[in-house]
C-alpha positions as CSV (number, residue, x, y, z in Angstrom):
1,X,184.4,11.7,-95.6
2,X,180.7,11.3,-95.8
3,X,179.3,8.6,-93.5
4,X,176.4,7.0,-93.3
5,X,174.8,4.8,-90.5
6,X,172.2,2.8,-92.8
7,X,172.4,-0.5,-93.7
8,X,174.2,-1.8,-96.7
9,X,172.0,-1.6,-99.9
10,X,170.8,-4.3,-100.8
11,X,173.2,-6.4,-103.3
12,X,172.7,-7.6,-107.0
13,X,174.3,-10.3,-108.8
14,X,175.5,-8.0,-111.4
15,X,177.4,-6.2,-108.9
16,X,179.5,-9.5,-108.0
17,X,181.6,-9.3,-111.0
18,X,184.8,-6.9,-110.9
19,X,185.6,-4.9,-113.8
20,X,189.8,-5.7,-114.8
21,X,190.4,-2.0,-114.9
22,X,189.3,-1.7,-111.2
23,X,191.5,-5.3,-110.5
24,X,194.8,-3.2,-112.2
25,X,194.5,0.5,-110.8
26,X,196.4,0.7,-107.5
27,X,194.5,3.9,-106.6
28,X,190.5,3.9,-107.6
29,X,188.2,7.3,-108.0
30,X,184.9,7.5,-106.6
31,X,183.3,7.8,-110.4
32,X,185.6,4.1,-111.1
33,X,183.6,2.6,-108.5
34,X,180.2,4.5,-108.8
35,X,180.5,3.0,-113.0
36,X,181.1,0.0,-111.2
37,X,177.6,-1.1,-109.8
38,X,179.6,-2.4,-106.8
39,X,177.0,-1.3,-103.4
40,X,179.4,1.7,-101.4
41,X,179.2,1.7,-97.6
42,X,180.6,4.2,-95.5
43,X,182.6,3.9,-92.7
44,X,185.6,5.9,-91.1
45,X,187.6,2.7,-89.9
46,X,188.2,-0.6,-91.2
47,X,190.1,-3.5,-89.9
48,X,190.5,-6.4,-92.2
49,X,190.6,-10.2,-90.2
50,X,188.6,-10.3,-87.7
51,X,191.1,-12.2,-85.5
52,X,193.1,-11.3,-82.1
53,X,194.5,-8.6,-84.5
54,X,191.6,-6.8,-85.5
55,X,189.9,-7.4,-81.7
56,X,193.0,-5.5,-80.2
57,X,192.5,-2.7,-82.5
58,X,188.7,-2.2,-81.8
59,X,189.3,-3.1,-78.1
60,X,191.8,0.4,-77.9
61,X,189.7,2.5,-80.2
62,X,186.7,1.9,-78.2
63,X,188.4,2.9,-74.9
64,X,190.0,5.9,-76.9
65,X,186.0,7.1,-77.6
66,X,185.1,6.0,-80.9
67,X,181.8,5.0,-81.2
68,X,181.0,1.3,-82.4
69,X,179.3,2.4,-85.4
70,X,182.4,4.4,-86.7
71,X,184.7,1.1,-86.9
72,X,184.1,-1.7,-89.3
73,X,185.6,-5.6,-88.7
74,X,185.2,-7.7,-91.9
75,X,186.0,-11.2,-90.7
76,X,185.2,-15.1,-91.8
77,X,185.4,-15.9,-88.2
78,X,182.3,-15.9,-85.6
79,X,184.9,-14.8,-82.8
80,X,187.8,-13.4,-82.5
81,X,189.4,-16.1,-80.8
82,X,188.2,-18.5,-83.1
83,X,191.3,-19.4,-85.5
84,X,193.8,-19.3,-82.2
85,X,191.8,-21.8,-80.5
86,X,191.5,-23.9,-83.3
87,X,195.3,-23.5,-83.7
88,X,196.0,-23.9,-80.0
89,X,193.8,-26.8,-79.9
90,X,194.8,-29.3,-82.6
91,X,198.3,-28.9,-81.6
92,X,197.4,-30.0,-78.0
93,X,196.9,-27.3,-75.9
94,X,193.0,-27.5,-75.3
95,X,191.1,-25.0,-73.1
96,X,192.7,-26.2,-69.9
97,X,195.7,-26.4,-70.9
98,X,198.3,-23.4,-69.8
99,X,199.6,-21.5,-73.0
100,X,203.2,-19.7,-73.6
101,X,201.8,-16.0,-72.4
102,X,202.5,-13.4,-69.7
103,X,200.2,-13.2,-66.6
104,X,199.9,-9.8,-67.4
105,X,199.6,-10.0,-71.3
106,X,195.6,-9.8,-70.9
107,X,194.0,-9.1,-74.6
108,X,190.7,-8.4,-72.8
109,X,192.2,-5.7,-70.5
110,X,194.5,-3.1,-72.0
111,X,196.1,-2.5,-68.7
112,X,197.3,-6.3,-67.9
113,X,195.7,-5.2,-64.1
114,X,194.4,-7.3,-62.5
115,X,196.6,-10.3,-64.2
116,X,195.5,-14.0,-65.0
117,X,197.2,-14.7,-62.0
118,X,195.4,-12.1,-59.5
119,X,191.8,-13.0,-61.2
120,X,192.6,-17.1,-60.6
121,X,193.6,-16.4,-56.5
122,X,190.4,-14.3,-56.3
123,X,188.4,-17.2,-57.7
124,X,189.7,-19.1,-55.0
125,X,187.5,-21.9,-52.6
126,X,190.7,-22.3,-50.6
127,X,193.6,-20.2,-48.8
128,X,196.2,-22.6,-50.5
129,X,194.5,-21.7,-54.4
130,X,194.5,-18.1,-53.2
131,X,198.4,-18.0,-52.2
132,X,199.5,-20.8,-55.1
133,X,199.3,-18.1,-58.4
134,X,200.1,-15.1,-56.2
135,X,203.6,-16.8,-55.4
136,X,204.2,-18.2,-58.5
137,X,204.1,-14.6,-60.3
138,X,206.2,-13.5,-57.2
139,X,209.3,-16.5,-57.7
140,X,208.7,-17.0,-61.0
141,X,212.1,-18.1,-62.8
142,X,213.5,-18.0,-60.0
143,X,211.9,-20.6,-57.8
144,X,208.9,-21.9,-59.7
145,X,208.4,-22.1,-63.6
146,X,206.8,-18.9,-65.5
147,X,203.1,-18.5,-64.5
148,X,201.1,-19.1,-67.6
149,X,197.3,-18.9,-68.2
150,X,194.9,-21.6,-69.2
151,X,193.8,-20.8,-72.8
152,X,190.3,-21.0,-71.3
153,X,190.9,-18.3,-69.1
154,X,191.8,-16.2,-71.7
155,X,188.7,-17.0,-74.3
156,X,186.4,-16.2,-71.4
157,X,188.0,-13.0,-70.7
158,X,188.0,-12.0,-74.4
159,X,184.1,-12.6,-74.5
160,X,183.3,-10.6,-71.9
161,X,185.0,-7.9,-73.0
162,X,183.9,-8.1,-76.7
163,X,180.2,-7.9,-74.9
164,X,181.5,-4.9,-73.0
165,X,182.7,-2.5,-75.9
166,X,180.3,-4.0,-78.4
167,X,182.6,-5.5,-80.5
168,X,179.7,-7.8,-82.5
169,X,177.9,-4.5,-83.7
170,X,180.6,-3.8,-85.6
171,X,181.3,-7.1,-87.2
172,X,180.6,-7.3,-90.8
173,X,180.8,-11.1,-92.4
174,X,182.8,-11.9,-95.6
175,X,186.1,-12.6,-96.8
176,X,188.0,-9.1,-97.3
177,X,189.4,-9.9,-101.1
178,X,191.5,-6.2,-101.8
179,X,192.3,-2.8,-100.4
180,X,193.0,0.1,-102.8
181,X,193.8,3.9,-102.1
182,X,191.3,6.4,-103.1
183,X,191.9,9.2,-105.0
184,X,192.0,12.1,-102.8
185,X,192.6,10.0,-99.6
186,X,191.1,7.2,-97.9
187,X,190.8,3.3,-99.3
188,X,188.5,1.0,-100.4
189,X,188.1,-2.5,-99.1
190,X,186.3,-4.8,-100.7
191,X,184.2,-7.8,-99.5
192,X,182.9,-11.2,-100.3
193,X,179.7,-11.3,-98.5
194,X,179.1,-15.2,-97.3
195,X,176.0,-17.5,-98.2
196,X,174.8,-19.3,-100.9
197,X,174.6,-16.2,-103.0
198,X,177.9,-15.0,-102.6
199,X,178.2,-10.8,-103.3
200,X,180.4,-8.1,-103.3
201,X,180.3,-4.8,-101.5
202,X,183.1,-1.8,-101.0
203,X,183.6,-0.2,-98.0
204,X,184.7,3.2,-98.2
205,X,186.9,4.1,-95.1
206,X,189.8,7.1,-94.4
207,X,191.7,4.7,-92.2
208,X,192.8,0.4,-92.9
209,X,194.2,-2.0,-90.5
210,X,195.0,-5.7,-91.8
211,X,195.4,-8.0,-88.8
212,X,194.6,-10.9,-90.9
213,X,197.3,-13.6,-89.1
214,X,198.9,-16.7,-91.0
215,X,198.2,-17.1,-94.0
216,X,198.0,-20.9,-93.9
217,X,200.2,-23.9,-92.3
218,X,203.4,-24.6,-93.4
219,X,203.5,-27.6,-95.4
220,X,207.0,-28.3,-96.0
221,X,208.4,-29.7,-99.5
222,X,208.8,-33.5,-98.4
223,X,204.8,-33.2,-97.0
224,X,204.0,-31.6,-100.1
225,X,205.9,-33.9,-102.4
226,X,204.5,-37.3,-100.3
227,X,200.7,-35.9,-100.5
228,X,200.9,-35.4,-104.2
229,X,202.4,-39.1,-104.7
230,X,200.8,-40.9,-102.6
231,X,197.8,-38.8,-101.1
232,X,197.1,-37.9,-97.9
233,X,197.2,-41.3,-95.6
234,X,196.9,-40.0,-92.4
235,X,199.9,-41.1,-91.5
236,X,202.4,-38.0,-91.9
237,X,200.6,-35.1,-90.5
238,X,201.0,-31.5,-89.8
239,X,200.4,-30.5,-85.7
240,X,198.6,-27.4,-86.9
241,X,195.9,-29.7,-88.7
242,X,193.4,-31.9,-87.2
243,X,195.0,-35.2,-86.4
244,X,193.3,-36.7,-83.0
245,X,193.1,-39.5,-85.2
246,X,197.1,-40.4,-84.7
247,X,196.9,-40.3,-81.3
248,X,193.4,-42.6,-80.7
249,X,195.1,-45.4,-82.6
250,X,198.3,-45.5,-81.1
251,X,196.3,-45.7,-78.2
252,X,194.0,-48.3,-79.5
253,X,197.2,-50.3,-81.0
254,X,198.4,-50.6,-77.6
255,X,201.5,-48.6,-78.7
256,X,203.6,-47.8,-81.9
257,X,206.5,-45.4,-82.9
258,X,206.0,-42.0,-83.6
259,X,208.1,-39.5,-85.0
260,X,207.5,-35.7,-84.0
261,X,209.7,-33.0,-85.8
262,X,210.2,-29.9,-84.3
263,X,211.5,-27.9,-81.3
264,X,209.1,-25.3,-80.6
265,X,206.2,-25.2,-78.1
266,X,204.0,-27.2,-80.7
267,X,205.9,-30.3,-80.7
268,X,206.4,-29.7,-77.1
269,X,202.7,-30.3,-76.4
270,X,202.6,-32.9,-79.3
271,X,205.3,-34.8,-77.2
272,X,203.3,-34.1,-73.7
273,X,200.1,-35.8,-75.3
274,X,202.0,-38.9,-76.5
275,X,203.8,-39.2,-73.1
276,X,200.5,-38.8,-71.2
277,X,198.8,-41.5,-73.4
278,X,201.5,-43.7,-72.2
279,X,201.2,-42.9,-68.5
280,X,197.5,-43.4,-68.9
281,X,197.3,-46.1,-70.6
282,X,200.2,-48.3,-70.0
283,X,200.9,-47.9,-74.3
284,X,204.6,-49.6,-74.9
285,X,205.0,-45.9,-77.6
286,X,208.6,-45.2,-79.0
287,X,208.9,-41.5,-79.6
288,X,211.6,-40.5,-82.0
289,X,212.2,-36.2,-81.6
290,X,214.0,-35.5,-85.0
291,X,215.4,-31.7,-84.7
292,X,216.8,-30.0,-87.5
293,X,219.0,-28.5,-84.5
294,X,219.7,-29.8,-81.8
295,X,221.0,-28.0,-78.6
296,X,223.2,-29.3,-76.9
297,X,224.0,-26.7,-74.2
298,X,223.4,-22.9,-73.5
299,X,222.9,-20.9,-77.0
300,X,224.7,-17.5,-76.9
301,X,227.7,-15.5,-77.5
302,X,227.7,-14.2,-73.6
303,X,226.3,-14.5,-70.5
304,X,224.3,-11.5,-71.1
305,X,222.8,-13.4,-74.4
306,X,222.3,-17.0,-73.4
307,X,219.2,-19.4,-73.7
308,X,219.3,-22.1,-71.5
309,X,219.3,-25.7,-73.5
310,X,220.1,-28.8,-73.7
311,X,219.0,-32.6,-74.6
312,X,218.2,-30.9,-78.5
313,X,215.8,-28.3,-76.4
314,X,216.7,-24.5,-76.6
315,X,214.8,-23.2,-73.4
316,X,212.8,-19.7,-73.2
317,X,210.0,-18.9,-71.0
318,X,208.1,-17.3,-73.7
319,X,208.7,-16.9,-77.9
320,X,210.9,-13.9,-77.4
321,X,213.1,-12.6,-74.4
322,X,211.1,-10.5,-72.1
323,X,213.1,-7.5,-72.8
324,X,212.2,-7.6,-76.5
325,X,208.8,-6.8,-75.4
326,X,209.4,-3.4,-73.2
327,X,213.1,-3.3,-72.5
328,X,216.2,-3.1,-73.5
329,X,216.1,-4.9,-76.5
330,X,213.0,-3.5,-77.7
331,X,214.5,-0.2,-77.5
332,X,217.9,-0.8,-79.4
333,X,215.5,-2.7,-82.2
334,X,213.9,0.9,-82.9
335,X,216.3,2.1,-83.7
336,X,217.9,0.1,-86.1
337,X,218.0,-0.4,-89.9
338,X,218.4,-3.0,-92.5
339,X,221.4,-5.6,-91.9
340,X,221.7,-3.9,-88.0
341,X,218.0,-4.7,-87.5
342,X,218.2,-8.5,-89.1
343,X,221.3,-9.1,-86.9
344,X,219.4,-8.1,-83.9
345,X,216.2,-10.5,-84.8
346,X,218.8,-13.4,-85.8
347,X,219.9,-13.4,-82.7
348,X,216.8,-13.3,-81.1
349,X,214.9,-15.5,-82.9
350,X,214.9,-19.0,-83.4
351,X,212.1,-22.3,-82.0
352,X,212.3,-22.2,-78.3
353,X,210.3,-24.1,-75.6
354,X,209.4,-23.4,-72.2
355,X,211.5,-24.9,-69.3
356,X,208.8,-26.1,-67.0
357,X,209.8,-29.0,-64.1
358,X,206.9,-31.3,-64.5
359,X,207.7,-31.8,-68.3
360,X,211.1,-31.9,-68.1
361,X,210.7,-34.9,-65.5
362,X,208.2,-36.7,-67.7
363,X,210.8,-36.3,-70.0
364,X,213.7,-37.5,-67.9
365,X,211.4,-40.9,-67.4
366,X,211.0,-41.4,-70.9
367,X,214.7,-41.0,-71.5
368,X,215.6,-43.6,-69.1
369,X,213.0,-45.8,-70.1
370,X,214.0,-45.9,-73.6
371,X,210.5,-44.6,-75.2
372,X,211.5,-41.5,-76.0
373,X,214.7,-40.3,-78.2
374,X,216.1,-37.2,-79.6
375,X,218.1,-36.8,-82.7
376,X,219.8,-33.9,-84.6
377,X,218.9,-34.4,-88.6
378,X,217.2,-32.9,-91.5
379,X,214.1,-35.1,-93.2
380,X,214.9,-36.2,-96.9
381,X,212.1,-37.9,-97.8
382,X,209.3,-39.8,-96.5
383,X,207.8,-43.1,-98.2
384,X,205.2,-45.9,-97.5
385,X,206.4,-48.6,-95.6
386,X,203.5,-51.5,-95.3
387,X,200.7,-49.6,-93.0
388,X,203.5,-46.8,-92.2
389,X,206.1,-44.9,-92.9
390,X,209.8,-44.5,-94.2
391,X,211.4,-41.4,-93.3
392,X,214.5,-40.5,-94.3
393,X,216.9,-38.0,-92.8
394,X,220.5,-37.0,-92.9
395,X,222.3,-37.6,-89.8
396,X,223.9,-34.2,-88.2
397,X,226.6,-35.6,-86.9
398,X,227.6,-38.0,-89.7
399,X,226.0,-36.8,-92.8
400,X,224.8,-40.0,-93.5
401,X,221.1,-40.7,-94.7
402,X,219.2,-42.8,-91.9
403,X,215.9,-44.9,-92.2
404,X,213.3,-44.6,-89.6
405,X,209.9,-47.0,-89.4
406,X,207.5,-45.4,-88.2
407,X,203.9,-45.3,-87.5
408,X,203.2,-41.7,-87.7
409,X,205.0,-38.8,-88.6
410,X,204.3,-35.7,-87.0
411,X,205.4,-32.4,-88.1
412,X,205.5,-29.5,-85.6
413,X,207.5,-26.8,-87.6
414,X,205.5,-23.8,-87.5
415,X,203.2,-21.6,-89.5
416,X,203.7,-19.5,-92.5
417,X,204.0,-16.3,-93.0
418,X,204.3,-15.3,-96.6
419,X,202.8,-12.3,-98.2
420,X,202.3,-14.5,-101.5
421,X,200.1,-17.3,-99.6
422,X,197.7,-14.5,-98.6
423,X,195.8,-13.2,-101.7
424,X,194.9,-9.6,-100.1
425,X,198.6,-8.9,-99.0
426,X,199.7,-10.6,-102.2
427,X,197.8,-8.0,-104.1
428,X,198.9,-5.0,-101.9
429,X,202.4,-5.8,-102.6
430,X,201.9,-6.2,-106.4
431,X,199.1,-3.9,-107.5
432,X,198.7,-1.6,-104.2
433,X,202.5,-1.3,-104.0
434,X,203.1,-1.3,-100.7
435,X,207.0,-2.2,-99.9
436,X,208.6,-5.4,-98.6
437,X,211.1,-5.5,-95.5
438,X,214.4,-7.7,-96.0
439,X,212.2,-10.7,-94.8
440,X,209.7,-9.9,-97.7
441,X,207.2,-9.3,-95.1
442,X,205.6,-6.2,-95.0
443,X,207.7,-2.9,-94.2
444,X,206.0,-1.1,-91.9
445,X,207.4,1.8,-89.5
446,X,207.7,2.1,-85.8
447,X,203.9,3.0,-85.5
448,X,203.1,0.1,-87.9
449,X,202.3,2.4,-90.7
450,X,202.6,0.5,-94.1
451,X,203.4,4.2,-95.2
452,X,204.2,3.3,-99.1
453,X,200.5,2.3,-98.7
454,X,199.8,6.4,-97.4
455,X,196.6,8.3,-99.3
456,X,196.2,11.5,-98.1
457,X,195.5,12.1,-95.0
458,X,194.3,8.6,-94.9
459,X,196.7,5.7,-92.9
460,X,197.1,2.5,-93.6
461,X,198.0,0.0,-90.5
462,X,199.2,-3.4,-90.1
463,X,199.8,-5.8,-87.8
464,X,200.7,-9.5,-86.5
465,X,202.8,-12.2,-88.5
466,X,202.8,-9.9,-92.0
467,X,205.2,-7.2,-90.1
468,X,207.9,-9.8,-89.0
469,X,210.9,-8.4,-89.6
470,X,209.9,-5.2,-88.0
471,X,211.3,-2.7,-85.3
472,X,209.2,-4.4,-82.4
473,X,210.1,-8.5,-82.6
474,X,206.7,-9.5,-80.4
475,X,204.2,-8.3,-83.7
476,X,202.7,-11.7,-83.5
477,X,201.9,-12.2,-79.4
478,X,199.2,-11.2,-77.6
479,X,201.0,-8.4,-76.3
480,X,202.4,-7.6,-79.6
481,X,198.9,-7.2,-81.2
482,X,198.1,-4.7,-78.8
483,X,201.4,-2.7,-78.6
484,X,200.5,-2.1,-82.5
485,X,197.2,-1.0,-81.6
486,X,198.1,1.4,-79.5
487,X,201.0,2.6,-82.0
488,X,198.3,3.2,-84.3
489,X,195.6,5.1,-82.3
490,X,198.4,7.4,-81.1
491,X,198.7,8.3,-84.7
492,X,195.1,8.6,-85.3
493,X,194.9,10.6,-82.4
494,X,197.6,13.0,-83.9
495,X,195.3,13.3,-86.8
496,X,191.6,14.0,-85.1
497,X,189.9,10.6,-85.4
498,X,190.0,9.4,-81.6
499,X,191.1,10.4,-78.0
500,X,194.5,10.2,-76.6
501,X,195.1,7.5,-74.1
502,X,196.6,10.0,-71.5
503,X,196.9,9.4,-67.6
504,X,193.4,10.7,-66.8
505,X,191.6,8.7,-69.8
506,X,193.3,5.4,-69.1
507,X,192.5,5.9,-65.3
508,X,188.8,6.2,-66.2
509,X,188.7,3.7,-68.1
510,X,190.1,0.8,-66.3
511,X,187.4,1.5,-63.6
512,X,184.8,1.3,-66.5
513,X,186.5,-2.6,-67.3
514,X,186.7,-3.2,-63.4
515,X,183.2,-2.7,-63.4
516,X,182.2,-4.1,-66.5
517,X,180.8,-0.8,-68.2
518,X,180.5,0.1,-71.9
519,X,183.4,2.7,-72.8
């Protein structure tokens, strides 16, 4: 493919529009898009979001020799981190907070050596912060919780080694709108430059990868159905949307009663914030924890399989088991198909929470106290009540529909994942025609190949939350993003386009990151 180091041309408001016979043809010539008008840029590699994703992807390219100017990112976002610390951070996990990863699951540094854990006792003014993270990682699980880095560490590491590889040279801002396959191999992408003069431009490319993320929160029916009636109050919020304002007047109020849904890490930190206002402030706050299941007790069929739980909590150091991410269980998921390999995520699956001993006593105080209480039961419906809430919600354990008054309504159920909510992967699916899994996500192979997607010699890639479903369970973590990067540049390796990874290349190059050194 022809490639050209230039500049875009410059763009035309004529070129904006898209003719409908370009919108309806899965696979596009070069003479369909030269009658166009549409500007054509050049470029061997293209990853579509911008995100952890896409940074993964250029982050293993780069260290597998691929010059910065041969890879493309086409991204909304000013960093790469930008949309997880937004995420992490209105659902109460702020920069210094500790977040559910690995001390080796390192996005800046492929080889997860030196750790979070080693870089933090090397920082140390003290013998005692030298030997705390060092014996953590050594008893963790065992005698002290999981070891877990500070979100902040983990933003600062990604900027320095974005700086390093020259990730920003390759940044190109817009909002990716479609990809289609090119006659004769290869794909388009096409762009929606930003400004006030919004503009379109196609990048030609032989190779795709969409790390584009969650395609928005998860606003479940009753939210939907109460916003719609009655607006949005303030009052019945979602964790993953800005809503300091919640906690500042309970504060404020001197107290109030707050109802958090949810049993995931979310409405764990959600329920840490309200139980730290209280400490702090002295606030007289009734927290009601409505789960949609409550655990009572271990979870699992034997004691090979079991999740710790208990008090409506199911209990998991981190979203999956460990072994899902380089053991056992990740091997027996490759090699599985259809109602085998939705068994085998059923059973892993499910909203989990850290065990950690300072939380669980906050917890235990809160219990005794009376300020904080869990129930089992589904939400019905949720109506006005004065300056609050009703919320309705059928009992578990009865089946009976109960009324709680509340102040605020919390809802810490997750993101969404849906191909339909995304309008490139929406469009894949139904004009590019690339192929659902059995969780209508996107079927992709071992290597993360969405191979309906194939054109020529030309590979299509995916990666993150739109490949749930698929043989490795950890897609979406930190350590998952980069497993599917390295998937892919082994393939793209097999076919000419970078270096292998091998012994003596990854040895070389972790000296280069040691010492802070451009690939």
């Amino acid at each position: 493919m022809p490639r050209t180091d230039q500049a875009p041309p410059a763009l035309t408001s004529a070129a904006a529009e898209l003719p409908a016979t370009l919108l309806a043809s899965p696979v596009w010539t070069d003479e369909m898009v030269a009658a166009s008008g549409i500007p054509l840029v050049d470029v061997p590699f293209v990853t579509v979001g911008g995100g952890m994703g896409s940074f993964a992807m250029i982050d293993v390219l780069r260290i597998a020799g691929v010059p910065a100017d041969r890879v493309k990112v086409l991204t909304v976002l000013s960093k790469p981190w930008e949309n997880y610390a937004y995420l992490t951070g209105v659902s109460q996990l702020p920069p210094h907070f500790r977040i559910r990863s690995d001390a080796s699951s390192m996005p800046d540094n492929l080889w997860g050596f030196p750790s979070y854990a080693t870089l933090r006792a090397f920082r140390a003014r003290n013998v005692k912060e030298f030997i705390a993270p060092l014996w953590n990682v050594l008893t963790e699980n065992v005698l002290t919780d999981y070891w877990t880095p500070l979100a902040g560490e983990v933003f600062a590491g990604l900027q320095r080694e974005a700086d390093r590889v020259g990730y920003w040279d390759s940044v190109a801002k817009g909002q990716a709108r479609l990809v289609r396959r090119r006659a004769g191999g290869g794909y388009f992408t096409l762009l929606t430059t930003q400004g006030a003069h919004k503009q379109r431009i196609l990048y030609r490319s032989q190779h795709v990868h969409l790390a584009v993320g969650y395609p928005s929160i998860r606003f479940l029916p009753e939210m939907q159905e109460f916003r719609q009636r009655y607006g949005n109050t303030g009052r019945f919020v979602n964790a993953y949307e800005p809503h300091e304002q919640a906690y500042l007047d309970v504060v404020r109020r001197g107290g109030g009663t707050v109802v958090v849904r949810g049993g995931g890490i979310a409405a764990s930190a959600v329920l840490h914030r309200l139980l730290n206002d209280q400490e702090k402030y002295g606030t007289q706050t009734r927290i009601i924890h409505l789960l949609r299941t409550y655990v009572d007790g271990p979870q699992g069929s034997s004691p090979f399989k079991r999740r710790r739980g208990g008090h409506g909590f199911a209990h998991q150091g981190f979203n999956w088991p460990k072994a899902a991410w380089g053991g056992q269980l990740k091997v027996r998921l490759e090699k599985l198909e259809g109602e085998q390999r939705r068994e085998m995520w059923d059973l892993m699956k499910g909203s989990t929470t850290p065990w950690r001993k300072g939380w669980q006593r906050q917890l235990a105080r809160a219990r005794a106290d009376g300020s904080y209480r869990a129930v089992g039961g589904t939400v019905e419906r949720v109506e006005p009540a004065g300056e609050g809430l009703g919320v309705l919600y059928r009992d578990n354990d009865t089946g009976s529909v109960r009324r709680l008054d509340a102040d605020y309504l919390i809802d810490a159920t997750g993101l969404v994942g849906e191909l339909k909510d995304h309008r490139l992967l929406n469009d894949l699916v139904e004009v590019g025609g690339a192929a659902r899994n059995l969780w209508g996500r996107l079927d992709v192979t071992p290597g993360f190949e969405v191979q309906s997607c194939r054109s020529g010699e030309g590979r299509l890639f995916a990666a993150g939350a739109a490949t749930e479903g698929a043989y490795y369970a950890p897609a979406d973590s930190l350590l998952g993003l980069q497993y599917a990067a390295l998937r892919a540049a082994d393939q793209l390796a097999d076919l000419g386009f970078c270096e292998r990874i091998g012994t003596g290349r990854s040895i070389s190059q972790w000296f280069r990151w040691m010492r802070n050194v451009a690939p």
